[in-house]
C-alpha positions as CSV (number, residue, x, y, z in Angstrom):
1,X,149.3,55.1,153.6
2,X,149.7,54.5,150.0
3,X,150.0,57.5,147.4
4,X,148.0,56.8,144.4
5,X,148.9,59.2,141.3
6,X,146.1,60.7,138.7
7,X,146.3,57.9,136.3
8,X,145.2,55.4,138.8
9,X,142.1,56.7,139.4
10,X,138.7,54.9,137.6
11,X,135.5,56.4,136.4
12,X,133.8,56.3,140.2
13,X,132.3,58.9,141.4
14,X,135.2,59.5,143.9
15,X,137.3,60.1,140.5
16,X,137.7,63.9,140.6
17,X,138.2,63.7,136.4
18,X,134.7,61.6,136.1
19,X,132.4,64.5,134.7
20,X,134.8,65.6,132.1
21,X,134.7,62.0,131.0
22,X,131.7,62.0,130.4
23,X,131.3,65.5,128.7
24,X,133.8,64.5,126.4
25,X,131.9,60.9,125.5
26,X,128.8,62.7,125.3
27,X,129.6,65.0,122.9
28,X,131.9,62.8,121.0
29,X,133.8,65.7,120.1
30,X,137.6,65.9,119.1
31,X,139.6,66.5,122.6
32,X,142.5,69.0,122.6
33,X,145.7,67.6,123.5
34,X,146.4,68.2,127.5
35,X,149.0,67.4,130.2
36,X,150.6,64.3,130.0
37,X,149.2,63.6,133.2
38,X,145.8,63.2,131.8
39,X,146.3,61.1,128.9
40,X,145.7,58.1,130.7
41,X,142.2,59.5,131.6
42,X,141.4,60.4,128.1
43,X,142.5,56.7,126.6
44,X,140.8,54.9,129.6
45,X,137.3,56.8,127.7
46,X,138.4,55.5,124.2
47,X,138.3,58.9,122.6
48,X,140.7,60.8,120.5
49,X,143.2,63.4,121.5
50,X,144.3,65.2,118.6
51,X,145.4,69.3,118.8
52,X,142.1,71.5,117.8
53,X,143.1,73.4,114.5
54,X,143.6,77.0,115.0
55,X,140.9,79.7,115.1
56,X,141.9,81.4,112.7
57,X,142.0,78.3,109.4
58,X,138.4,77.1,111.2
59,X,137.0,80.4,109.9
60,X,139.3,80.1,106.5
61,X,137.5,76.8,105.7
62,X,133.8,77.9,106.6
63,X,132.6,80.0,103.4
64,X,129.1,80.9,103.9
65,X,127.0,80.5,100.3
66,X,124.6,83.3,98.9
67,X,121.4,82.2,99.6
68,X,118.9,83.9,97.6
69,X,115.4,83.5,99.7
70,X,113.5,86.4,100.3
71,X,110.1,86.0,103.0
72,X,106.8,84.9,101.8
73,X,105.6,88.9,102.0
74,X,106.9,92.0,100.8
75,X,109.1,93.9,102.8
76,X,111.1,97.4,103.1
77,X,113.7,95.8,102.6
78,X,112.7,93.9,99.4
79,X,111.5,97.1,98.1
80,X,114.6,99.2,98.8
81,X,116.4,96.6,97.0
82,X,114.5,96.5,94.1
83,X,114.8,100.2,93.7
84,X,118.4,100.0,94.3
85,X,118.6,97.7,91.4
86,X,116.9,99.8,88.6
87,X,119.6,100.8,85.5
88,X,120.8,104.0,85.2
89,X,119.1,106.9,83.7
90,X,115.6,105.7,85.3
91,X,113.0,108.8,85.6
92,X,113.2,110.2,88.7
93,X,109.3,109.8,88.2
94,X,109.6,106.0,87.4
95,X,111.5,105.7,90.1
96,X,109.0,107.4,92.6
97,X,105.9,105.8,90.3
98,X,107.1,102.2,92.1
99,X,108.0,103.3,95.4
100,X,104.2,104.7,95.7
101,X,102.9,101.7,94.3
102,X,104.8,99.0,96.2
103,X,104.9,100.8,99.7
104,X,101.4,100.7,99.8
105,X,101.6,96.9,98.9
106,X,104.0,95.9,102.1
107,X,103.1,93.4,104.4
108,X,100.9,91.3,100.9
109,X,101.7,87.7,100.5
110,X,104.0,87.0,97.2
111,X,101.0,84.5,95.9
112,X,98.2,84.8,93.2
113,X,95.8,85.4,96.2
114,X,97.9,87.6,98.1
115,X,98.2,90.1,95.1
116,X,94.6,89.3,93.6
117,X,93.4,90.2,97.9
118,X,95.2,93.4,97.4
119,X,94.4,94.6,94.1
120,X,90.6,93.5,95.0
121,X,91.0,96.1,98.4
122,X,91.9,99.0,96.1
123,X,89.0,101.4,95.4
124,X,90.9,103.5,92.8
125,X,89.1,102.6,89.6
126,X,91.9,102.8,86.7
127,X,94.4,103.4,89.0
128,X,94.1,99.3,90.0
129,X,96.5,98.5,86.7
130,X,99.4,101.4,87.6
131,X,99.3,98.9,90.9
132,X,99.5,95.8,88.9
133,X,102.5,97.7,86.1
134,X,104.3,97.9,89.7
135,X,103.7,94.4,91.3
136,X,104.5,93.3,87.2
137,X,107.8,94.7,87.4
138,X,109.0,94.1,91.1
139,X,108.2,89.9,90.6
140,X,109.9,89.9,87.0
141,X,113.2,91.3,89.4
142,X,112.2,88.3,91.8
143,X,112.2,85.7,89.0
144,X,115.3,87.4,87.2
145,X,117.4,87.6,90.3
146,X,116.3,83.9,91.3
147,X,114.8,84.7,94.2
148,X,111.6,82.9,93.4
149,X,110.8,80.0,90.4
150,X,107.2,80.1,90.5
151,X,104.9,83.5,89.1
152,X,102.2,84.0,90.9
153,X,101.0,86.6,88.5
154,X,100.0,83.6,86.2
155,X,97.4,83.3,88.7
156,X,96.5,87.2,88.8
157,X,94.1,88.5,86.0
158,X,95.3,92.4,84.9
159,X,93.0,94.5,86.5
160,X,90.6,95.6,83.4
161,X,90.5,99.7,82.9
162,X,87.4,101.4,81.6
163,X,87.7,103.3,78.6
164,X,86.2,106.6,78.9
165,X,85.9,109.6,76.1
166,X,88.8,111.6,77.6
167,X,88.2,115.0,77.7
168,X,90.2,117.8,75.1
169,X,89.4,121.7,74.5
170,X,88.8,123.1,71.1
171,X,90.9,125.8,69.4
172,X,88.4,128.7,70.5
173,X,88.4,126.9,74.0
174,X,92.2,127.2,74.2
175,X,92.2,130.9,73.2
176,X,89.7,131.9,75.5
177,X,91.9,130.2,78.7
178,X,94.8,132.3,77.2
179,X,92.4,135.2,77.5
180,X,91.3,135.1,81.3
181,X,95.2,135.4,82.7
182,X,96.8,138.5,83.0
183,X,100.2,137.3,83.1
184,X,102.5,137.1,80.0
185,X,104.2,133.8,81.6
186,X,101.2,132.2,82.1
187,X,99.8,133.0,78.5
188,X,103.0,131.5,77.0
189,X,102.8,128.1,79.4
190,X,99.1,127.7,78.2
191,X,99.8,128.4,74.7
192,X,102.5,126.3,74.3
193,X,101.1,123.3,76.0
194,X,98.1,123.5,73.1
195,X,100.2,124.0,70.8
196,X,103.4,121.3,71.3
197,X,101.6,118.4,73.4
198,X,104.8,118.7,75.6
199,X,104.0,116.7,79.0
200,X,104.5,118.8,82.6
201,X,108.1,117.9,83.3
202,X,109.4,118.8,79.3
203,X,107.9,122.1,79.9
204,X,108.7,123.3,82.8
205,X,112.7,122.4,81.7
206,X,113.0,124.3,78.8
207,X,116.0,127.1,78.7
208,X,116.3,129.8,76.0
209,X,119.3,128.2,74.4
210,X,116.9,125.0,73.7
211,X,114.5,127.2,71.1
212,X,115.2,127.1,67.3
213,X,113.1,130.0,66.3
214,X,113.8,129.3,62.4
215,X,111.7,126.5,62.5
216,X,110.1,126.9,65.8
217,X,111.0,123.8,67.5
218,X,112.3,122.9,71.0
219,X,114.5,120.6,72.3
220,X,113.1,118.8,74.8
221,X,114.4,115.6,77.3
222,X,111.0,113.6,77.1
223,X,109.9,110.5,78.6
224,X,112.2,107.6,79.2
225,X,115.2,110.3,79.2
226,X,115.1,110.8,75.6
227,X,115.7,113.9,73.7
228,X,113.2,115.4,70.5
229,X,111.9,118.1,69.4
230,X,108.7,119.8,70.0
231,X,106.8,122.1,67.5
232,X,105.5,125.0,68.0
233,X,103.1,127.7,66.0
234,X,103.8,131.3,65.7
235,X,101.0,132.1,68.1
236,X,103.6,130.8,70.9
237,X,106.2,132.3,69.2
238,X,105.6,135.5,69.6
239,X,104.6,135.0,73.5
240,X,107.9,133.5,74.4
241,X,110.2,136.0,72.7
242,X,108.7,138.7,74.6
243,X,108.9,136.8,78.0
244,X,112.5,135.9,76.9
245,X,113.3,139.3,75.9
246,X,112.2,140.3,79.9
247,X,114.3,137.9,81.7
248,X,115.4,134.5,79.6
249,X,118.2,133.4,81.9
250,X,117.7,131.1,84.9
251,X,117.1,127.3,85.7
252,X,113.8,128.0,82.5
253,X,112.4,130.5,81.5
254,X,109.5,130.5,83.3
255,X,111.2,130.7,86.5
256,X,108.9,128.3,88.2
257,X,108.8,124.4,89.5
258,X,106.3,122.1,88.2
259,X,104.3,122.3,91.0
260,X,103.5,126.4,89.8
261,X,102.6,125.7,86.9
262,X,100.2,122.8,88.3
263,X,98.8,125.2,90.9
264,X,98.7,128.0,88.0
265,X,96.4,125.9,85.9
266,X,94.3,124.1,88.9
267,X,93.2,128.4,89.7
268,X,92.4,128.7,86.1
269,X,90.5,125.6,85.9
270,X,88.0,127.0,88.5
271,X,88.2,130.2,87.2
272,X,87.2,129.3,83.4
273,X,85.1,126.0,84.2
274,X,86.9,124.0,81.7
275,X,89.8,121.0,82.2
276,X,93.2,122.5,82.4
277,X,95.7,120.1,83.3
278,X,98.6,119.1,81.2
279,X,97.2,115.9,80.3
280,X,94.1,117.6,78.8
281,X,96.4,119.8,76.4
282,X,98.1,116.7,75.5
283,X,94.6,115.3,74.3
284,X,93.8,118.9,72.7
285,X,97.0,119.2,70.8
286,X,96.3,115.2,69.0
287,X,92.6,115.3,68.7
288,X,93.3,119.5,67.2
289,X,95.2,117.7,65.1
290,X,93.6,115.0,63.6
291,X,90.7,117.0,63.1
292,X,92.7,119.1,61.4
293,X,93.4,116.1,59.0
294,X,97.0,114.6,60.3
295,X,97.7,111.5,60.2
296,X,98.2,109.1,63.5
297,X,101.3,108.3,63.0
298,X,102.3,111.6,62.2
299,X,100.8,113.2,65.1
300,X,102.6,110.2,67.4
301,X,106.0,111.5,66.1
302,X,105.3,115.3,66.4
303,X,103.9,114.8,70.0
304,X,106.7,112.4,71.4
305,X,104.3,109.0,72.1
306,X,106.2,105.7,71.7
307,X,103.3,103.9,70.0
308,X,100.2,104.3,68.3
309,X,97.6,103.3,71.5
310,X,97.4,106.0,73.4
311,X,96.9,108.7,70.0
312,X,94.0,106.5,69.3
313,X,92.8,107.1,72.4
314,X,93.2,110.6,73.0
315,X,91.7,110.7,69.2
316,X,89.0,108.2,69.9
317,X,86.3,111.1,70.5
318,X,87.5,112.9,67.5
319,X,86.6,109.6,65.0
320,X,83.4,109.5,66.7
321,X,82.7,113.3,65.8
322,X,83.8,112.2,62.1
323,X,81.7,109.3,62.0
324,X,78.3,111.1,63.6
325,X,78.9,114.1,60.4
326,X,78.7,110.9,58.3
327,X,75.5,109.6,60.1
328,X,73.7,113.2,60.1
329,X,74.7,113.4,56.4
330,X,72.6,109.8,55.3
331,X,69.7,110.8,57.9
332,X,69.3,114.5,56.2
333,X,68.5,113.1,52.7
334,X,65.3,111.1,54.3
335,X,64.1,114.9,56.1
336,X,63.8,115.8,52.7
């Protein structure tokens, strides 16, 4: 019987090489280089045999590109990155002001009627534009960092706050909430709050070393991480060097969190039947003030604010008490 060799055999079906051959046609890849033996099989398909570069210099030449897409909705992980990516010295408050602001907003479409949809589903009142200050600043990261072209907050109108008369206490108001706590620490907090404007977290920070008693001023870090001063009457004065002169040392002097002195004034509150929060001294100390006769701007500087908006309107009922004497003045003349 005749032997016939491997390179005589055809592309039959009795040709034990014929599915490779048509594999490799198929795919019309490039065909590693194999046993001389099979070469004829390889030429008979008309394809090429060259060697297959090494592993290794395949994964050299394949450089995957940055692709900056993020999903149509916000997610977790968009909002951890967005957090991540806030400067240095950010308020730990800032900080926490977006996280509760954005978590609440996962799963929203990035369009105009995605965030309009959510903003409209919010039943907070005021508290709709401290939603859209968040949303603001997490797509002005999107469009900065190239992850989107388009705004969709051009199609978004800013939620529109009411402006009510905030409330403030009077002088004899403030000295009769000093009056109905027994502790010396909580007399201090209260008067000092009337007296410097200081917000909740300037407060509760202040250490003994931070006082100037020659001109009664503190040293305060305020909003935004910046340090100034805070005034301060004799009234105060003479509360906190007592409750210094007892035990001045520790993380403050009052040798309490922020949340005490919260809870502190919430008791009181029900207790008097009056507002007694720190944003309501705030009020008391401008509009005390301006009644008093300073002027805006100087009260803006002595209580820490960065512009003139919100002393207006902390002072707004004040103007309107000013501008009713004015009104009962022209109306008494006519009773006569």
């Amino acid at each position: 019987m005749k032997t016939f060799n491997h390179g005589q055999w055809g592309r039959g079906d009795l040709n034990p090489h014929a599915s490779l051959h048509q594999i490799l046609s198929l795919a019309r890849l490039p065909i590693p280089a194999l046993p001389r033996e099979n070469n004829m099989i390889l030429s008979h398909a008309r394809l090429p045999v060259p060697a297959l570069p090494h592993i290794a210099s395949l994964a050299s030449d394949i450089i995957p590109e940055k692709v900056n897409q993020f999903p149509e909705k916000l997610t977790n992980d968009m909002l951890s990155a967005f957090l991540d990516s806030r400067r240095q010295g950010l308020s730990k408050h800032t900080r926490l002001f977006y996280y509760r602001c954005l978590s609440k907003a996962i799963g929203i479409k990035l369009t105009g009627q995605g965030i309009n949809s959510f903003l409209s589903s919010l039943t907070c009142g005021n508290g709709k534009f401290a939603y859209f200050r968040a949303i603001r600043a997490f797509v002005n990261w999107l469009i900065r960092n190239d992850y989107i072209k388009d705004n969709p907050l051009k199609r978004v109108d800013p939620p529109k706050p009411s402006k009510q008369i905030l409330p403030s206490l009077t002088t004899e108001q403030v000295n009769y909430l000093v009056e109905q706590v027994d502790s010396l620490r909580d007399k201090a907090i209260i008067s000092l709050f009337a007296d410097s404007g200081m917000r909740l977290s300037e407060l509760a920070s202040i250490k003994a070393c931070d006082i100037n008693w020659t001109n009664c001023t503190i040293i305060i870090w305020g909003k935004g991480n910046k340090q100034r001063k805070a005034p301060f009457t004799e009234k105060s004065a003479k509360l906190l060097r007592e409750l210094i002169s007892q035990n001045g040392t520790g993380e403050n002097i009052w040798h309490m969190k922020p949340k005490g002195i919260q809870n502190m004034l919430l008791e009181l509150a029900k207790r008097a039947g009056l507002p007694c929060n720190p944003h309501t001294f705030r009020r008391t100390f401008a509009s005390n003030l301006h009644r008093a006769g300073l002027d805006i701007e100087h009260i803006m500087r002595l209580g820490g604010w960065e512009s003139l908006d919100m002393v207006v309107r902390y002072t707004r009922s004040v103007k309107f008490e000013d501008s009713l004497k004015l009104y009962r003045g022209l109306e008494s003349p006519s009773k006569a």
